[in-house]
Wavefront OBJ file of the C-alpha trace (Angstrom):
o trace
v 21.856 -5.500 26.516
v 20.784 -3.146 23.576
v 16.615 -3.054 22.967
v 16.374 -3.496 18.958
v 14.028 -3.717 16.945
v 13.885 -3.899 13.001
v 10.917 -2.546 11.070
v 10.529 -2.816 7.252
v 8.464 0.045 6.144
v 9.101 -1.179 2.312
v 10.694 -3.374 0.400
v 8.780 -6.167 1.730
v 5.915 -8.264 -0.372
v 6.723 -5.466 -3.388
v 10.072 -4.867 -5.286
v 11.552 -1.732 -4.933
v 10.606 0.950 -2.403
v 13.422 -0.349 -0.158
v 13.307 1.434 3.886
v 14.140 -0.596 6.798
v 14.271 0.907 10.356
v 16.372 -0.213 13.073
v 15.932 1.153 16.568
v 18.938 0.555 19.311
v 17.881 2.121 22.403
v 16.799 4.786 21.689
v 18.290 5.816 18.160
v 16.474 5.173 14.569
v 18.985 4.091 11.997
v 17.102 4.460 8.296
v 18.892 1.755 5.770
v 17.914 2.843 2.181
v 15.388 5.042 0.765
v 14.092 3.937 -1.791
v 11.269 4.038 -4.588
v 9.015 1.749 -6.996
v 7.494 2.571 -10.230
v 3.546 2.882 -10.885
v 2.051 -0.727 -11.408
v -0.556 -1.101 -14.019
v -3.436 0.001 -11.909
v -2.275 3.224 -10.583
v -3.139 5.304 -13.216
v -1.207 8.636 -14.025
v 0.898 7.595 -10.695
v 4.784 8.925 -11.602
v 6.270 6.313 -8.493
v 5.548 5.119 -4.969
v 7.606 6.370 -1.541
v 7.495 4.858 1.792
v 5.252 6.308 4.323
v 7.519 8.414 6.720
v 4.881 9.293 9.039
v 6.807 7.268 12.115
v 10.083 8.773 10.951
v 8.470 12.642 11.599
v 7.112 11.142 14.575
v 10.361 10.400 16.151
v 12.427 13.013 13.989
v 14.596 13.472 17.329
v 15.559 9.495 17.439
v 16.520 9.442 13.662
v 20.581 9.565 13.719
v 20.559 8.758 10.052
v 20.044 7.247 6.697
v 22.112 4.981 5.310
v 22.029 4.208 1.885
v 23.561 1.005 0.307
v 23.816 1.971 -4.005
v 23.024 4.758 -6.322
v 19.790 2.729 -8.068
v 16.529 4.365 -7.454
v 14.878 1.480 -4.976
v 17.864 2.928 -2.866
v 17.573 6.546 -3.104
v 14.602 7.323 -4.831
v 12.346 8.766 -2.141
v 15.013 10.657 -0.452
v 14.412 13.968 -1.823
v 10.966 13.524 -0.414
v 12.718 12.231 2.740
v 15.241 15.203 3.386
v 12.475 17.919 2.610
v 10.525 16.803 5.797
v 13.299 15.892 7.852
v 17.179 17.346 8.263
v 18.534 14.326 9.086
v 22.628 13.149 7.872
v 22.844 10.869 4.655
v 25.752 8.131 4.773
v 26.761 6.194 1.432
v 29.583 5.827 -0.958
v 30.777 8.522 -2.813
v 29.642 7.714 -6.360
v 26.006 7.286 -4.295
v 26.216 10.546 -2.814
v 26.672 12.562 -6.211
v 23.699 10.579 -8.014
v 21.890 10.982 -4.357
v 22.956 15.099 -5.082
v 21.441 14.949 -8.204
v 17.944 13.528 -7.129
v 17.757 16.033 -4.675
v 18.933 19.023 -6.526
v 15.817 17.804 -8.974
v 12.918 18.289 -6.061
v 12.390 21.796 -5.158
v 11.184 20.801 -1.758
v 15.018 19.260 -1.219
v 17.274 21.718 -3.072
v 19.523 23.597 -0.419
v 19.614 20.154 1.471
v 23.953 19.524 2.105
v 24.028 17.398 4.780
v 25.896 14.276 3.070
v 28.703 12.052 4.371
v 31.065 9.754 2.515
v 31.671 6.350 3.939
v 33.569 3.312 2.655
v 34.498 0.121 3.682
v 36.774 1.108 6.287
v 34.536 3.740 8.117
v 33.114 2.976 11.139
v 30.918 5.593 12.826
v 30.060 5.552 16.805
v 26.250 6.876 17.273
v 27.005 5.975 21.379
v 23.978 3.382 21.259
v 25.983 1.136 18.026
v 28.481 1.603 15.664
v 27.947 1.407 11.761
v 30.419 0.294 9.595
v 30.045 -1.055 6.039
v 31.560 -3.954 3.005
v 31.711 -3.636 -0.902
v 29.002 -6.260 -2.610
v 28.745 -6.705 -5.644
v 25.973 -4.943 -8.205
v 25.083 -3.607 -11.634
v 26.503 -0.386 -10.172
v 29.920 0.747 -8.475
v 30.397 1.593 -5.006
v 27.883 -0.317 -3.614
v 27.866 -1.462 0.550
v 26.322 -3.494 3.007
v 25.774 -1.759 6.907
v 26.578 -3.576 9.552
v 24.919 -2.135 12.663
v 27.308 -3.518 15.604
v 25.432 -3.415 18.711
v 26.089 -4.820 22.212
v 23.193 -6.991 21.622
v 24.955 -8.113 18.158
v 25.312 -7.211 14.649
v 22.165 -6.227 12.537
v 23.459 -6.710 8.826
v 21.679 -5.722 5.660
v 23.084 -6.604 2.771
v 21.866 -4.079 -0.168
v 21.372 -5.710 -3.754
v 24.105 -8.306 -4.299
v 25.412 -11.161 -5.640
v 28.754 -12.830 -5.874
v 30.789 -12.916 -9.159
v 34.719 -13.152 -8.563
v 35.208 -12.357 -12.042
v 33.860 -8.667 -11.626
v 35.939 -5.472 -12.717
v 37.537 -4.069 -9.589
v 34.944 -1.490 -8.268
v 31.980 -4.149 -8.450
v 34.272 -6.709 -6.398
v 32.861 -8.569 -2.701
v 35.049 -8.486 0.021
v 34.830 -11.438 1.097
v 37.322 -11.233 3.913
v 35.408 -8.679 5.401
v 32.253 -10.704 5.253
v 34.002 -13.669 6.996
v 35.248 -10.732 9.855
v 31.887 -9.845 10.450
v 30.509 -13.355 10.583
v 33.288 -14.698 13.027
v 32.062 -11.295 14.983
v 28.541 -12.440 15.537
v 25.355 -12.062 13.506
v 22.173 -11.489 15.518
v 19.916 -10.536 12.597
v 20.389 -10.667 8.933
v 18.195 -8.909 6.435
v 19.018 -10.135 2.924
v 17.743 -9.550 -0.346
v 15.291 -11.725 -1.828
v 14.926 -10.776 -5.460
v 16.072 -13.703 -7.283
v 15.637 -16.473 -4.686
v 13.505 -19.048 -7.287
v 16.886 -19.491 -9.357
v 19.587 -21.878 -9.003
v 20.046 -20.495 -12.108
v 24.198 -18.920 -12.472
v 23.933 -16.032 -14.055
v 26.334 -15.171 -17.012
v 29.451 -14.049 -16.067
v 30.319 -10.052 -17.227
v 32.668 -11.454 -20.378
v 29.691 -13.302 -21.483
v 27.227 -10.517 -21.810
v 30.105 -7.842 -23.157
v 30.481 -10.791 -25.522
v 27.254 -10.749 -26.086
v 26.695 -7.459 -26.723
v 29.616 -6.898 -28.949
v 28.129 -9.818 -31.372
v 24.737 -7.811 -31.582
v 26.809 -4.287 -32.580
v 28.830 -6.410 -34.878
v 26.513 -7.890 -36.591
v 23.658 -4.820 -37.069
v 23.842 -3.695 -40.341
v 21.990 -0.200 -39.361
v 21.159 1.526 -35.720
v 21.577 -0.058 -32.599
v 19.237 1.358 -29.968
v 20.074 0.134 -26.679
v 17.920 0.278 -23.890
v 19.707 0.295 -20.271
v 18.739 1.348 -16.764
v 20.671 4.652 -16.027
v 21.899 3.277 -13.020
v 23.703 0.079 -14.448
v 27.179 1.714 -15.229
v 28.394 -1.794 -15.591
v 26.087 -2.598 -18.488
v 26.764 1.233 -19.828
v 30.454 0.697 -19.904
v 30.018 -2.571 -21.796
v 27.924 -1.113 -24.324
v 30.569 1.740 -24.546
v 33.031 -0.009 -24.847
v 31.485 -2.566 -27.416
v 30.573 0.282 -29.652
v 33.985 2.557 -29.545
v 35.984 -0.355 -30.536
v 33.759 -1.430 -33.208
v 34.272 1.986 -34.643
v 30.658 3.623 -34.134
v 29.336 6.989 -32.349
v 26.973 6.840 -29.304
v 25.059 9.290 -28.179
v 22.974 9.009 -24.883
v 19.569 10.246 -25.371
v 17.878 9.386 -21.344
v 16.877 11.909 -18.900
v 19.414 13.697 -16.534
v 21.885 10.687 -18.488
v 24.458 13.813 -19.049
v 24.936 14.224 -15.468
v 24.951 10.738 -14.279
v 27.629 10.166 -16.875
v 29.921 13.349 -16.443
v 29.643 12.513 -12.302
v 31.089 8.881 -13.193
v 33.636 9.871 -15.390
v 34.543 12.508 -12.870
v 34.723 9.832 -10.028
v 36.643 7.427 -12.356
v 33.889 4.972 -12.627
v 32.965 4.914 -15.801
v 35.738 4.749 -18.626
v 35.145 6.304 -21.867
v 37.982 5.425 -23.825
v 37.128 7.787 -26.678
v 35.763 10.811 -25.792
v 35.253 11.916 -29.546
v 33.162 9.142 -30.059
v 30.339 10.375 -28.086
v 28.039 12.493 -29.481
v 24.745 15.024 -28.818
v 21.618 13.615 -30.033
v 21.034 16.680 -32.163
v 23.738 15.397 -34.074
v 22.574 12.310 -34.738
v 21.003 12.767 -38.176
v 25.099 13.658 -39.305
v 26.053 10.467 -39.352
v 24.889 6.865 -41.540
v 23.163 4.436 -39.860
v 25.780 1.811 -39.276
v 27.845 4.202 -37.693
v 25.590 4.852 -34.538
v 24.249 3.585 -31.785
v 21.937 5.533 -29.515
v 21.904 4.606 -25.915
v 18.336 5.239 -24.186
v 18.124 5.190 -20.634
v 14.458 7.168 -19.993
v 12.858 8.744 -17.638
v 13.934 7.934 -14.023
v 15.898 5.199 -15.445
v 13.119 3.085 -16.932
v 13.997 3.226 -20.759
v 11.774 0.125 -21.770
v 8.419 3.247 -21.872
v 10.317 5.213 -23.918
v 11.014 2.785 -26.766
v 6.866 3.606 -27.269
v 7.752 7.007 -28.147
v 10.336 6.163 -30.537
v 8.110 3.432 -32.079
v 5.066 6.052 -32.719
v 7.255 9.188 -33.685
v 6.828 10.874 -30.419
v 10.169 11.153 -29.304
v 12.290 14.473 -29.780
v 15.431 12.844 -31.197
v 15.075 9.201 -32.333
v 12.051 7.309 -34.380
v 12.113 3.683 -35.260
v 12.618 3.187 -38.581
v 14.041 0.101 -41.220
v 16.637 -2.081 -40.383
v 16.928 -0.470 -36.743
v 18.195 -2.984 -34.048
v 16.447 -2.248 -30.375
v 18.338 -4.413 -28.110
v 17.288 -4.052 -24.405
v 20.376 -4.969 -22.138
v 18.013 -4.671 -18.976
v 16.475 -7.200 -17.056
v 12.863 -6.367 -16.301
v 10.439 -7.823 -14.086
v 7.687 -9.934 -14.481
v 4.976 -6.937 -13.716
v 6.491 -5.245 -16.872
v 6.024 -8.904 -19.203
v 2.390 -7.155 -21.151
v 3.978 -3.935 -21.479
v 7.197 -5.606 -22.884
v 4.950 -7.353 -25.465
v 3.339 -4.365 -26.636
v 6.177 -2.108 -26.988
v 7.801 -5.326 -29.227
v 4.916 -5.249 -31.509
v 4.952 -1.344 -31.665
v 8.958 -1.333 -32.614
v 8.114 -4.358 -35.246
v 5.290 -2.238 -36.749
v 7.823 0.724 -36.994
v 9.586 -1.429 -38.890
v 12.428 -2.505 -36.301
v 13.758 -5.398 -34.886
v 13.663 -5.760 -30.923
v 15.914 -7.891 -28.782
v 16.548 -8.643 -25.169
v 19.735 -9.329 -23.491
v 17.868 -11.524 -21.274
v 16.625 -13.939 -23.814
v 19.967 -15.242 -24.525
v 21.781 -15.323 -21.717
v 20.577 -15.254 -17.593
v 21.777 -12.039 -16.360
v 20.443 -10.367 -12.727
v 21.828 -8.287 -10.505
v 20.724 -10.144 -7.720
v 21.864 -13.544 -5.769
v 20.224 -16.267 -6.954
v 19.609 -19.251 -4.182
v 23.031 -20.695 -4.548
v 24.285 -16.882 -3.441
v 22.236 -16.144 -0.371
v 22.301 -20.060 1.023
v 26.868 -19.141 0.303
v 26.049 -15.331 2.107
v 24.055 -17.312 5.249
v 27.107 -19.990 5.341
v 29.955 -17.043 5.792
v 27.529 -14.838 8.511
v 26.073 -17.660 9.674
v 23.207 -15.708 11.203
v 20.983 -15.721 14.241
v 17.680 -14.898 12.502
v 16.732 -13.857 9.107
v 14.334 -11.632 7.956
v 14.090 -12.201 4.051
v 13.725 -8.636 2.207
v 13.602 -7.135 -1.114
v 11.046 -9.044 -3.010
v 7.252 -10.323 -3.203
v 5.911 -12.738 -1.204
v 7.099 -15.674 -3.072
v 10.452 -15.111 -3.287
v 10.489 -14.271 0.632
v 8.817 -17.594 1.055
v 12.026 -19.360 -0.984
v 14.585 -17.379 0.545
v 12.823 -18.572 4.207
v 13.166 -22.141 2.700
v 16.886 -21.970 1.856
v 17.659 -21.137 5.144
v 15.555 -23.763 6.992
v 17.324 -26.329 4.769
v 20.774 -25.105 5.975
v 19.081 -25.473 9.826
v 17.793 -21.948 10.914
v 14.781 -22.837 12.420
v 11.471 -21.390 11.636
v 10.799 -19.436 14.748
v 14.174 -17.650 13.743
v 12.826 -16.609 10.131
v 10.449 -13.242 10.119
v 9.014 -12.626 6.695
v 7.549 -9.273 7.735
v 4.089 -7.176 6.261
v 4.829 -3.578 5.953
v 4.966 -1.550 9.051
v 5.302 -5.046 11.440
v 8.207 -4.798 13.574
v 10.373 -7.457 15.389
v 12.321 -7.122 18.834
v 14.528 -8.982 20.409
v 14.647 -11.185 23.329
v 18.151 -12.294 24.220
v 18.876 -14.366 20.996
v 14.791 -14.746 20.278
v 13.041 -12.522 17.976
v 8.908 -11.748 19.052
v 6.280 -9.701 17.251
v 6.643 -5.716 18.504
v 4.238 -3.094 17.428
v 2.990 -2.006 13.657
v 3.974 1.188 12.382
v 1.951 3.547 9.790
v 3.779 1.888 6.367
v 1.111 3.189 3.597
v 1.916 3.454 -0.143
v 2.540 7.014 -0.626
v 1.898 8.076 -4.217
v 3.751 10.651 -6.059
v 1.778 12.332 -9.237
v 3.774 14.903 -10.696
v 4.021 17.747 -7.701
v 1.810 16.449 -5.651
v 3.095 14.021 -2.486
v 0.579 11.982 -0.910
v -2.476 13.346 -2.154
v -3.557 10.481 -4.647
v -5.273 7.800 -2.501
v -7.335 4.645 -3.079
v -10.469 6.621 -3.811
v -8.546 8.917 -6.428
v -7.306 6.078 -8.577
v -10.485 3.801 -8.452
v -12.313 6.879 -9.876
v -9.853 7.647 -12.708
v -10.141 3.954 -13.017
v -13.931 4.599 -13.830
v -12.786 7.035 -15.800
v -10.652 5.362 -17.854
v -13.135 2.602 -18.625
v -16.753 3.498 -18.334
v -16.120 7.405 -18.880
v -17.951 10.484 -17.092
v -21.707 11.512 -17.508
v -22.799 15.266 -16.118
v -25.909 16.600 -15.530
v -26.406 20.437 -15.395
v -29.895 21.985 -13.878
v -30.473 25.494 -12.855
v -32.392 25.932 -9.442
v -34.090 28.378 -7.626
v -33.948 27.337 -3.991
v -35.942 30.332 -2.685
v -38.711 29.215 -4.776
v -38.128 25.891 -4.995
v -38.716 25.450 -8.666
v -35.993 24.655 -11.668
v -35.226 27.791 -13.314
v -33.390 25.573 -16.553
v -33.990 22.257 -17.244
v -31.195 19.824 -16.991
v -28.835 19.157 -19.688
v -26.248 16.430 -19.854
v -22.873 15.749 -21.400
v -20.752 13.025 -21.652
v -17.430 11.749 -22.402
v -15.934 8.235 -22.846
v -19.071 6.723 -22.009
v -21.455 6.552 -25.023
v -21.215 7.982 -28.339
v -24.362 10.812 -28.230
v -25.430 10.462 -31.697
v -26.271 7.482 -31.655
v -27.760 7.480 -27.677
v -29.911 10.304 -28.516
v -33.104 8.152 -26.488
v -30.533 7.615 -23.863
v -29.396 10.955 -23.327
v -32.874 12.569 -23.661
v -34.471 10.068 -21.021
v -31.671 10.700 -18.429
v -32.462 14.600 -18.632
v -35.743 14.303 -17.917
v -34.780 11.694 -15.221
v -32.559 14.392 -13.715
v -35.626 17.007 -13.988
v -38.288 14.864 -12.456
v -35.386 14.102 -9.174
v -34.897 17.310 -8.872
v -38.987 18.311 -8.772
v -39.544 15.334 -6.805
v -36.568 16.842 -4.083
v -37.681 20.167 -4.350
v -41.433 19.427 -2.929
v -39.994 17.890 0.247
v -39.969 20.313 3.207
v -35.524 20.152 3.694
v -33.072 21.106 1.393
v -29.285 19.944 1.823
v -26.757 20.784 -1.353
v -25.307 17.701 -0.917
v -28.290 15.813 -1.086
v -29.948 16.726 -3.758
v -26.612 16.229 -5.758
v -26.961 12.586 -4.292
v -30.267 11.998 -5.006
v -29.417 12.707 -9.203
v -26.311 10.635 -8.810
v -27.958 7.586 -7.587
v -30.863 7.840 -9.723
v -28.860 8.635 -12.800
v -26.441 5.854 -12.004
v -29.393 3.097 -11.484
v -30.677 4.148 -14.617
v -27.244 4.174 -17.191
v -26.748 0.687 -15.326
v -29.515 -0.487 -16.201
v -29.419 0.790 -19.662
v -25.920 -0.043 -20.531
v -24.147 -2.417 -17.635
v -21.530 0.318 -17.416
v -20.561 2.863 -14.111
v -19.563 6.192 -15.414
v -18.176 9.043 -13.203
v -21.165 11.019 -12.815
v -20.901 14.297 -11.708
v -24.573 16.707 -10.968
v -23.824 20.359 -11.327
v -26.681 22.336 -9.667
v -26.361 26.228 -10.103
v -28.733 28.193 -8.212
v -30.427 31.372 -9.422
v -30.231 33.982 -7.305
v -33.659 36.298 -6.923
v -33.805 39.985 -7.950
v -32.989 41.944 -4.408
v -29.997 39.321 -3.253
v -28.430 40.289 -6.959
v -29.418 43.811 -6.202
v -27.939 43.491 -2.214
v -24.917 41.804 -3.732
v -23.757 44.980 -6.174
v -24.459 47.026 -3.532
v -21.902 45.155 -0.837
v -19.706 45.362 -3.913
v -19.633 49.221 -5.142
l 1 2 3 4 5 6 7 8 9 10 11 12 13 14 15 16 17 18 19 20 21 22 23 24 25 26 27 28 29 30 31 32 33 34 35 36 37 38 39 40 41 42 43 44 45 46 47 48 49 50 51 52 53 54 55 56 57 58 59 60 61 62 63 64 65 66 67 68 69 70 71 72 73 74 75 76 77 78 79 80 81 82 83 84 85 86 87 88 89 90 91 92 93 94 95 96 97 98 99 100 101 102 103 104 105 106 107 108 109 110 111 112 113 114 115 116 117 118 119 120 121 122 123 124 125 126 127 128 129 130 131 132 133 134 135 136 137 138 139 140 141 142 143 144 145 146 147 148 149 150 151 152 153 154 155 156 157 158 159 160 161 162 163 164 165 166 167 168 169 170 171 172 173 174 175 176 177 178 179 180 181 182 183 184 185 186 187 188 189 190 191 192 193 194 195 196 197 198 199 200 201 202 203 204 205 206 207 208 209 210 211 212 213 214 215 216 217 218 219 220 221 222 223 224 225 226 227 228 229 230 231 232 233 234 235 236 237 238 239 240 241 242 243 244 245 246 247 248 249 250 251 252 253 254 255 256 257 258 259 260 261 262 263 264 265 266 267 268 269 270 271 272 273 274 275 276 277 278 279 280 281 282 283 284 285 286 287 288 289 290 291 292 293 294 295 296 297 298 299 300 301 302 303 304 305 306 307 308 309 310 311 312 313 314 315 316 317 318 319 320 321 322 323 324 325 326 327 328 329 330 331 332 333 334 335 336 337 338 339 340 341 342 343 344 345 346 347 348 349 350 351 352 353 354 355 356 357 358 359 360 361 362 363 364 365 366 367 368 369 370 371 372 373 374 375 376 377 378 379 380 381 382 383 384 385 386 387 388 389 390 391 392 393 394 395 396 397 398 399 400 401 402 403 404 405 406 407 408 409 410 411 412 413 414 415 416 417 418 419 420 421 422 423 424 425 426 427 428 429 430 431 432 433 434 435 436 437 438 439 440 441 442 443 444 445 446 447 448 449 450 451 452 453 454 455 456 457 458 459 460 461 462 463 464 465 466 467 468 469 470 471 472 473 474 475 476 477 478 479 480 481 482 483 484 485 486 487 488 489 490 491 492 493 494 495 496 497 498 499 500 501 502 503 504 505 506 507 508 509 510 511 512 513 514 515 516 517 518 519 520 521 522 523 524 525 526 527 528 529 530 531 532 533 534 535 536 537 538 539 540 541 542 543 544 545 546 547 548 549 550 551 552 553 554 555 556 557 558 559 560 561 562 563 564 565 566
């Protein structure tokens, strides 16, 4: 018997960030690796990574990662992945070129080659298990379950999905090989979890290209779409929506030329007029109700970038009159207040916003009907529910207790808790390190909790320094203090406040000097906690406060000093 165990080290109680670890024996198989955008609170955060800290740990067990679709919960953090460790990436092949592309992107990642291409009919034998894959259906081609086939049983992950038989071939289940790998034996499923509160069909792909023709149709000026750079199947709608209405696109996202030349070149994305695309710099040749401008933003998150548009700050497009912004994406619930003020911003610019989801119930996920139909054809062991918050693991745990999995065979896992397995049993194993790691611009890892509740602070009560000149041979303050603020109080009209604080700061610092020890640190303490009492008191607010002491250096140092330095 194999000794597995399965440890989520994201994509659990969060959305996005997918990683999930498998051990068999003594080999670590890595399924997706993945990223999540910067919620509210995490101020001048780009995105969040897993924490790969067990991974480097056991860099010699790691046989490979796996990766399931070309979206960036799948294969966002790899570049940051690849640059610690040279381990073999496995995925489809349209998944492999946008993987390229990430990783070309990160300096730390650039001369990393060491891809494979896998499809449904590739099986690979590590010695401890075999890996093969299926199709599943997504907002993007090429996409795959793994299937980890193990003499202990199969370990299956399942990758975004949902079923729609009425797909375009690319997108398309296999549902034969799903019933294969059931009839094989299913030990432990881990299925996504997304959209496990709806019963809720979701429209069929006519419906929304219907859709989405009637909105072209009918605009009388621009149409500026807004799509996830990853959804080729909502891109080639729109494309082909707009071409056979007779008007120009141009695509106007980030790195959106190379995503779309790599799935032309692949054949998975069909542009049946090449003419009709355009550069944004030409935009301005051609009337409004001959255009429509595709935005697919920064990292794939276009909704952001509509804000630009709305207050003149992008380089190509600004809302104006009669413009139609129609977003064809389907954005979560964490995104509902920004969604409401970038509405008001485009309405204020003088446009008219829409969503796609409004109308019609589109996901990219399987809703309950889907995974209860998934756990029917693999007929599972256990279940660990993945790919979602707490809530929707919860639900998924409940569809599968009312089709008889017992409880004791359902895992709904924290990060970093791993399961093994006992026979056909699965029992708590150890926790591994599975910490958000923040990304903030070049810098990997080095924004913690204490970072971002300061620029929190920051943000809200502003900073308050306090500058004093010392001599610490003779104990005695060479300059009085003088303070400065910013974000905190508006000095002309705090004059009492500001004046009072100084000579707060002056008396500390006279008070700390007659004492018979002197510590740097401690006198800077000392001012902060006095200062911040004080502001408290005066204005219920917390600023950032920050002492600068200098020091004034006596006559012969200065003199000892130039002399070191001739």
């Amino acid at each position: 018997m194999a000794d597995i165990k399965i440890t989520p080290i994201g994509g659990v109680r969060e959305f996005g960030k997918n990683m999930y670890l498998v051990d068999v024996n003594d080999q670590i198989f890595v399924l997706d690796a993945g990223l999540k955008y910067a919620e509210m609170g995490m101020l001048g955060v780009d995105f969040v990574i897993p924490d790969i800290s067990y991974l480097i740990e056991n860099a010699d067990r790691v046989a490979g990662i796996f990766l399931t679709h070309g979206h960036a919960d799948s294969i966002g953090a790899l570049p940051y992945i690849v640059s610690e460790l040279k381990i073999p990436v496995f995925a489809s092949q349209l998944t492999i070129e946008l993987a390229r592309i990430n990783v070309k992107n990160y300096e730390g990642s650039r001369k990393f080659n060491d891809f494979h291409v896998v499809d449904e009919n590739t099986e690979i034998d590590f010695g401890n298990a075999v890996v093969s894959f299926f199709t599943t259906t997504h907002t993007i081609p090429d996409s795959l379950g793994v299937v980890i086939s193990t003499k202990a049983g199969n370990v299956v992950y399942t990758g975004d999905f949902r079923f729609d038989p009425a797909v375009a071939p690319g997108y398309r289940t296999n549902m034969r090989r799903l019933a294969e790998i059931g009839n094989n034996g299913v030990l432990a499923l881990l299925s996504s979890s997304p959209n496990a509160l709806s019963t809720v069909q979701s429209a069929s792909e006519h419906q929304i290209y219907e859709k989405i023709f009637d909105y072209i149709d009918d605009a009388s000026g621009r149409v500026i779409i807004a799509c996830n750079a990853g959804n080729l199947g909502r891109i080639q709608q729109v494309l082909d929506a707009a071409i056979k209405i007779g008007r120009r696109v141009a695509f106007t996202g980030e790195d959106m030329d190379q995503i779309i030349e790599t799935a032309r070149r692949l054949k998975k994305l069909n542009i049946i007029d090449p003419k009709a695309i355009i550069k944004p710099s030409e935009i301005k040749k051609y009337a409004d109700d001959e255009l429509v401008i595709l935005e697919t933003g920064r990292m794939g998150e276009p909704l952001k970038i509509l804000g630009d548009m709305a207050h003149r700050r992008h380089k190509f497009v600004q809302i104006k009159e009669g413009d139609l912004i129609l977003s064809v994406t389907s954005p979560s619930v964490s995104y509902e207040t920004m969604i409401a003020r970038i509405e008001n911003d485009v309405y204020k610019a003088g446009g008219v916003m829409k969503m796609l989801a409004s109308d019609l119930t589109i996901s990219g996920h399987a809703n309950a009907r889907d995974l209860q139909f998934l756990i029917d054809i693999l007929r599972p062991k256990n279940l660990i529910p993945i790919q979602g918050e707490y809530r929707e693991l919860r639900a998924h745990a409940e569809l599968a207790m009312d089709m008889g999995i017992l409880p004791e065979h359902i895992f709904i896992a924290k990060r970093g808790e791993s399961v093994e397995f006992e026979g056909d049993e699965m029992v708590p194993a150890e926790v591994v390190p599975a910490e958000n790691v923040m990304i903030d611009g070049s810098g990997v890892g080095d924004i913690g909790s204490v970072v971002l509740r300061d620029r929190k602070v920051l943000s809200e009560d502003g900073i308050f320094i306090a500058v004093i000149t010392i001599s610490k041979h003779d104990k005695k303050i060479v300059s009085k203090s003088r303070v400065h603020t910013r974000g905190f109080v508006y000095v002309k009209t705090s004059r009492d406040l500001m004046r009072e604080s100084s000579e707060l700061v002056n008396v500390t610092v006279e008070k700390y000097l007659a004492g018979k020890d002197f510590e740097w640190a401690e006198l800077k303490g000392n001012i902060r906690d006095a200062l911040g009492k004080f502001l408290y008191d005066q204005t219920h607010r917390k600023p950032v406060i920050l002492p600068v002491v200098m020091e004034a250096r006596n006559p012969q140092d200065l003199r000892k000093y130039h002399n070191k330095n001739k």
